[in-house]
C-alpha positions in Angstrom: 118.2 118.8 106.8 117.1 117.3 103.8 113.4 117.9 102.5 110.6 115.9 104.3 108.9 112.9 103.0 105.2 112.7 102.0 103.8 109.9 100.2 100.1 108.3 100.1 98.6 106.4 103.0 95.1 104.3 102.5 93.8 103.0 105.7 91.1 100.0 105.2 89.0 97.4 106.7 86.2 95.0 106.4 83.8 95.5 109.0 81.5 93.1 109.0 78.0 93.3 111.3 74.8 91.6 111.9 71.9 93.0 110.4 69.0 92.0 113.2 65.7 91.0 111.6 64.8 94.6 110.2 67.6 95.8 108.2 68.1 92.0 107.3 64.6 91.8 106.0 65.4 95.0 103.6 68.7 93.4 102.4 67.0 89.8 102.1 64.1 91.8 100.1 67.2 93.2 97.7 68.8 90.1 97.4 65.4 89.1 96.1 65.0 92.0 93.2 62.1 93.4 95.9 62.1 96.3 97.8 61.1 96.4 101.4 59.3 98.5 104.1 58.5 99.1 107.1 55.2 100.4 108.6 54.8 102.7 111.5 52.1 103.3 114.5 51.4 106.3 112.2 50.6 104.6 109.2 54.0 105.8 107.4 55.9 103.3 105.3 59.8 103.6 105.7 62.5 102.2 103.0 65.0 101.4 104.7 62.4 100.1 107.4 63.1 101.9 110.8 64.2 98.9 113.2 62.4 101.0 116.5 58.8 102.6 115.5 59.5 106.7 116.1 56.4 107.2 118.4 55.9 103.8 120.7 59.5 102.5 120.4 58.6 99.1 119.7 60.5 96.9 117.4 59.3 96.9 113.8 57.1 94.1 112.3 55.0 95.2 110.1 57.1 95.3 107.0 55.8 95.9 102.7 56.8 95.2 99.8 56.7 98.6 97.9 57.1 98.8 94.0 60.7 99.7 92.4 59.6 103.0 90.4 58.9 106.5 92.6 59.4 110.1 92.0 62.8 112.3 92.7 62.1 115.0 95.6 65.2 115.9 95.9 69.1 115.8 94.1 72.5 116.8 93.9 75.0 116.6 91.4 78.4 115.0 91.7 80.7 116.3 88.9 84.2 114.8 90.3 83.5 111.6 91.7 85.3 109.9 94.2 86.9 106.3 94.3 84.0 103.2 95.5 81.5 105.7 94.1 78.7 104.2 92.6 79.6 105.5 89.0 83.5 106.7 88.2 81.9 109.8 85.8 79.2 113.0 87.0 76.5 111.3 87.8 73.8 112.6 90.2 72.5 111.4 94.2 69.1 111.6 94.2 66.0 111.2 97.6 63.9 109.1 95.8 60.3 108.3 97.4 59.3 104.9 95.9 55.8 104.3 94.7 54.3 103.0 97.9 56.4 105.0 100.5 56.1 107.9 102.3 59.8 108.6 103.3 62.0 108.7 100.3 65.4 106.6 99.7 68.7 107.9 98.6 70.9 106.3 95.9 73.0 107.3 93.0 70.6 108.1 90.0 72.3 107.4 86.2 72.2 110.9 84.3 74.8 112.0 82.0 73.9 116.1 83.1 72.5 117.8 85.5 70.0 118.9 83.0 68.5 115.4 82.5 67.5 115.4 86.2 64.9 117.1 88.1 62.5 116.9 91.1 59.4 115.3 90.5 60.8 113.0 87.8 60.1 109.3 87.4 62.3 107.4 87.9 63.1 103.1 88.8 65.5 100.8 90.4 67.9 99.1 88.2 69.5 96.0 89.5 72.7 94.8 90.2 73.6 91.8 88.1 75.1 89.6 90.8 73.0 90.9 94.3 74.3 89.4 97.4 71.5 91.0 100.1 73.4 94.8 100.5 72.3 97.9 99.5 74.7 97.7 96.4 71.9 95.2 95.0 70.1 98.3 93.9 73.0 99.8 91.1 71.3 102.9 90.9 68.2 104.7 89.7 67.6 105.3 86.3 64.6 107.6 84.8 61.9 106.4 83.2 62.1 106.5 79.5 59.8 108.7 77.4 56.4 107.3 77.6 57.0 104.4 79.7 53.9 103.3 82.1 54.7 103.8 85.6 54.0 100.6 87.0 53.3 100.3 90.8 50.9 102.5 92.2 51.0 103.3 95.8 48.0 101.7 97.1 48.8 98.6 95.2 52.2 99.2 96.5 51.2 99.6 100.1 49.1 96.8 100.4 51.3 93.8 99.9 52.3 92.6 103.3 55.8 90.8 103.1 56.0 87.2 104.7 58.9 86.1 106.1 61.7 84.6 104.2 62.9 81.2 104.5 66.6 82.1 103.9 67.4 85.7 105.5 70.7 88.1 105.2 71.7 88.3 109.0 74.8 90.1 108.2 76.9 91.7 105.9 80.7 92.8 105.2 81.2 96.6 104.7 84.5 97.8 103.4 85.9 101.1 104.8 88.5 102.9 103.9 90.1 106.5 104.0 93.0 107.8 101.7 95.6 110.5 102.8 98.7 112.1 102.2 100.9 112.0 105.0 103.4 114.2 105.3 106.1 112.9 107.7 107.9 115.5 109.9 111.8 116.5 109.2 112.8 113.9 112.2 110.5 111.4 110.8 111.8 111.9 107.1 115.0 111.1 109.0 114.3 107.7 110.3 113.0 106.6 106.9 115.4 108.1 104.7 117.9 105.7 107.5 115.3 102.4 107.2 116.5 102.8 103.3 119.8 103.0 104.0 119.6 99.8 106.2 120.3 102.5 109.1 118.3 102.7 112.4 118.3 106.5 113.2 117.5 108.3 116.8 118.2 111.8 118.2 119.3 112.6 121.2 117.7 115.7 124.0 120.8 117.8 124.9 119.7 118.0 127.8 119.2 115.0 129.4 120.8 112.9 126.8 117.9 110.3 126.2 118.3 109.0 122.5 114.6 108.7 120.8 113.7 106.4 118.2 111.8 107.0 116.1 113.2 111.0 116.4 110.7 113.4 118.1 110.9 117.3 117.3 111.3 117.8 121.0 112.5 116.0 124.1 108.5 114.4 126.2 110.7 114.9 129.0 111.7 118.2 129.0 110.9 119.9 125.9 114.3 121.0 124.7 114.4 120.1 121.0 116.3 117.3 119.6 118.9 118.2 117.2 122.0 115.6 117.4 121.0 112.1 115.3 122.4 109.1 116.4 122.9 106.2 114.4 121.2 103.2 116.6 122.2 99.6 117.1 120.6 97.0 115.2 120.5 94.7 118.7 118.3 95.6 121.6 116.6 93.7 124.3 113.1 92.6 125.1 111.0 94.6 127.0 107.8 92.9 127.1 105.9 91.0 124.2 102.1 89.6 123.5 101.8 86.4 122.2 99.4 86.8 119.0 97.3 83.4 119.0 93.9 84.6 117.3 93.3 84.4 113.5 92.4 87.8 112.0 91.2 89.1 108.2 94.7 89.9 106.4 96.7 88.2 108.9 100.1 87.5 106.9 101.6 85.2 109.7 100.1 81.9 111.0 99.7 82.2 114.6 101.1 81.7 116.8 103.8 84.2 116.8 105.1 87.2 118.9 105.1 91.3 118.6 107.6 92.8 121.3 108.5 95.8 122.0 112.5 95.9 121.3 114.6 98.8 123.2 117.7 98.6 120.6 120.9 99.5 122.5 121.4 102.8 123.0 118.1 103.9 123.0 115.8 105.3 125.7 112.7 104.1 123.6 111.2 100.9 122.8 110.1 99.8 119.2 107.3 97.5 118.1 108.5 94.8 115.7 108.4 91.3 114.9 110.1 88.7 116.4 110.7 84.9 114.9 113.4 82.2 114.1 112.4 81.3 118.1 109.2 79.4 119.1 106.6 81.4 120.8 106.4 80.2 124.0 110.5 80.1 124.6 110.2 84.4 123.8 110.7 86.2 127.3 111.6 89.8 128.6 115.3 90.1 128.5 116.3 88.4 125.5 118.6 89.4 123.1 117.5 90.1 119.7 119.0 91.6 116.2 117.2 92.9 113.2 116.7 91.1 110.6 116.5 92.9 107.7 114.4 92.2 103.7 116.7 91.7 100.4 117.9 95.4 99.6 116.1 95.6 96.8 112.6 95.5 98.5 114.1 98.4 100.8 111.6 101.3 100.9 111.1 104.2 103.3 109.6 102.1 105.7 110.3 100.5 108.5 108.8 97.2 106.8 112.9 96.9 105.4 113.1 95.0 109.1 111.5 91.6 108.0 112.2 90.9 112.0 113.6 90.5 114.8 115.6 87.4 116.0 117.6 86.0 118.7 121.4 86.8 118.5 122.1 83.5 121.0 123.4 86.0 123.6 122.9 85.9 127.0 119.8 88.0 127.9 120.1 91.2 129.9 119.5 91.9 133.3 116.7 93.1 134.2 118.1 96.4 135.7 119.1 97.1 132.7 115.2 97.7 131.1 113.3 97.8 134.1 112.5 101.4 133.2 111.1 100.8 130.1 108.6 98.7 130.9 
């Protein structure tokens, strides 16, 4: 068998949230060039502000504006930095207790070495030039330049008492993603290497003769490995389907339209797929439907070469003849 496949996978999402009125204070005090507290029973002040006080477990209310220069107690340095990292060369992540505060904050400070940093140095917030209420407001730290006054003491700091805003952040969009290499198993490597070939490929348990698709290494049934491939139909029947009528972020079809699970003649195995060129509501278990495949030239290694699935005008099937795949 040929060599697998590998190739890079990046999973991603907004997810979006609603900050509640502590951690929407903070992010409304960013959006604002300010940075905001929270004060405990015990007389701490928190940044971020704790949205449940540690000791009584009431809900925090007592929230101060703190100043935007403090002192580095503690760092790290980041030679290789990663992709959405704040800065795309070494730079250093530094706990930063703000003039004001008791607890420090951590965010990416601008150094070019590790030599320019080190604990108990002054440092202050340099701002984003667009801020939108998120922590990204604050771009980084940066340290204080050679005789430069620090400004802020912390009992001026401590003593401002924030009012509330007229205009808070109640929520905000957090992208999250995770890159990977995926390295597709030798029966996998076979159904894609097929999909670019405009082939649908299976394997079939010696055994009991069941013909998976995608392949599997090995028979769920029984275990016996699967070692004869099988070259599938292109028309199956539906199984069952879901009728998709809510709008989502990235949707690239206007709902509403179906996903069924298709159980392509020949196969003991249903696949997931696409089906148009029929209205929704007239989709139903039973009927017949053929791949339809992209232009050739937008063939890949994926199983995105079948654009969809339609109907083929065909009588639909009996329902003996899928009940078991249900």
């Amino acid at each position: 068998m040929s060599r697998t496949l590998q190739a890079p996978v990046t999973v991603a999402f907004d997810y979006t949230r609603s900050t509640g009125p502590v951690i929407g204070r903070f992010f409304s005090g960013l959006r604002d060039g300010v940075v905001i507290g929270g004060r405990t029973s015990a007389g701490e002040v928190v940044v971020p502000p704790l949205e449940f006080d540690p000791v009584t477990h009431e809900p925090t209310t007592d929230f101060v504006e703190v100043s935007s220069v403090g002192t580095v107690t503690s760092w790290t340095w980041v030679p290789e930095p990663v992709k959405a990292q704040p800065f795309d060369r070494p730079f250093a992540f530094a706990l930063v207790t703000l003039d004001g505060a008791t607890a420090p904050l951590l965010h990416a400070l601008d150094v070019t070495s590790p030599e320019d940093v080190s604990t108990g140095m002054r440092v202050r917030v340099r701002w984003a030039a667009e801020r939108t209420g998120a922590i990204t407001d604050i771009a980084c730290f940066e340290p204080l330049a050679p005789g430069e006054a620090s400004t802020g003491s912390t009992n001026e700091a401590s003593s401002q008492v924030v009012e509330p805003v007229e205009t808070p952040v109640t929520g905000v969009v957090v992208p999250v993603s995770l890159d990977y290499d995926y390295a597709a198993s030798p029966e996998e490597s076979l159904f894609y290497r097929g999909l670019n070939e405009g082939k649908i490929m299976g394997q079939r348990c010696p055994t009991c003769q069941k013909v998976y698709v995608p392949p599997r290494s090995a028979c769920p049934a029984d275990g016996t490995p699967t070692e004869e491939e099988v070259e599938l139909s292109q028309t199956g029947t539906i199984t069952t389907f879901c009728i998709v009528n809510v709008p989502f972020l990235g949707q690239k079809i206007t709902p509403p339209y179906v996903s069924a699970y298709v159980l392509l003649d020949g196969a003991d195995i249903a696949v997931l797929h696409l089906i148009l060129g029929v209205p929704a509501e007239e989709v139903r278990m039973g009927m017949r439907v053929k791949a339809v495949w992209k232009p050739k030239e937008e063939w890949t290694f994926s199983l995105e070469n079948i654009d969809h699935f339609a109907p083929t005008g065909d009588p639909d099937a009996d329902f003996d003849t899928y009940k078991h795949h249900l």
